[in-house]
C-alpha positions as CSV (number, residue, x, y, z in Angstrom):
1,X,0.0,0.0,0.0
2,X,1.0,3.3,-0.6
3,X,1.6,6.3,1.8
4,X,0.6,10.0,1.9
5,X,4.6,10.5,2.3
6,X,4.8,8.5,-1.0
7,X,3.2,10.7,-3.8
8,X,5.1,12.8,-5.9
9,X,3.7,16.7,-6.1
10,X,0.4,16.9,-8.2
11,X,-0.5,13.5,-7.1
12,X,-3.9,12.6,-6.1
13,X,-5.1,9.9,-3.5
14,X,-7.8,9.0,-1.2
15,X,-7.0,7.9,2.6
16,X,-7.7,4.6,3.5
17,X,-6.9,4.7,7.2
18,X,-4.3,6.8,9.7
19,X,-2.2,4.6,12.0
20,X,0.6,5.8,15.0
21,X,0.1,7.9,18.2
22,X,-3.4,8.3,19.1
23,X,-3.0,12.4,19.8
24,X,-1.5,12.8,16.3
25,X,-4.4,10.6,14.7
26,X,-7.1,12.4,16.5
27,X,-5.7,15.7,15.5
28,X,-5.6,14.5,12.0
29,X,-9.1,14.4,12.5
30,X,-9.5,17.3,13.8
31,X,-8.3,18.8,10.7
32,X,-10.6,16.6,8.6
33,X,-8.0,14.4,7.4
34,X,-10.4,11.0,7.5
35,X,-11.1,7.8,5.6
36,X,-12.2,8.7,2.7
37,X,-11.0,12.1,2.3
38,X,-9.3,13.0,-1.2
39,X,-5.6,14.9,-1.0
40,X,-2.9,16.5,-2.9
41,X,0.4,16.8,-2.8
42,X,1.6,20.3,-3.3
43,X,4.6,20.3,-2.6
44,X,8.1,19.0,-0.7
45,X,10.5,21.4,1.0
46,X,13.9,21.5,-0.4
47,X,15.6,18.5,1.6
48,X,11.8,16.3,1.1
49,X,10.9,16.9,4.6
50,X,7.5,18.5,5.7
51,X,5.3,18.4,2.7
52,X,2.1,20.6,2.1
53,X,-1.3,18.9,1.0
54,X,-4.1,20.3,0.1
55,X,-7.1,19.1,1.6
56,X,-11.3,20.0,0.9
57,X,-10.3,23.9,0.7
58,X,-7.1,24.5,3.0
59,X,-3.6,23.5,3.1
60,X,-1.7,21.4,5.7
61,X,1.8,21.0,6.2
62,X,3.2,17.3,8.0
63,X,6.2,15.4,8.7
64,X,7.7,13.1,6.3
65,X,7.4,10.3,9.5
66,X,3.8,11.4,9.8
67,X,2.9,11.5,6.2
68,X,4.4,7.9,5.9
69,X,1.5,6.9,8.7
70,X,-1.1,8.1,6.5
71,X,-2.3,4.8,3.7
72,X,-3.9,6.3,0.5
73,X,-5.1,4.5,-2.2
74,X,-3.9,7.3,-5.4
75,X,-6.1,8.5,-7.7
């Protein structure tokens, strides 16, 4: 399966499910990151660590380690 710390700027993908320390998942959530949701990746810092997604109408910036916790099927 692939990851949200996988896709390559301009990719699409849908999340399939969120995964590591409960606090980070549930603020995921908070942010409407959920099952189901469809992303992009915008873009990657310089050295490939965070990268910005877009997400419904706003932008969020993660770790690479945190991205790599996030399953996507892409689009």
């Amino acid at each position: 399966m692939a990851t949200l710390a996988d896709l390559s700027p301009g990719q699409s993908a849908e999340v399939l499910s969120l995964s590591g320390d409960p606090a980070l998942v549930q603020r995921l959530y908070e942010f409407g990151l959920l099952e189901g949701e469809r992303v992009e990746l915008l873009a990657r810092a310089p050295l490939g660590d965070p990268i910005e997604i877009q997400l419904g109408n706003s932008r969020l910036s993660l770790r690479k380690a945190e991205a790599a916790q996030i399953t996507v099927r892409i689009v």
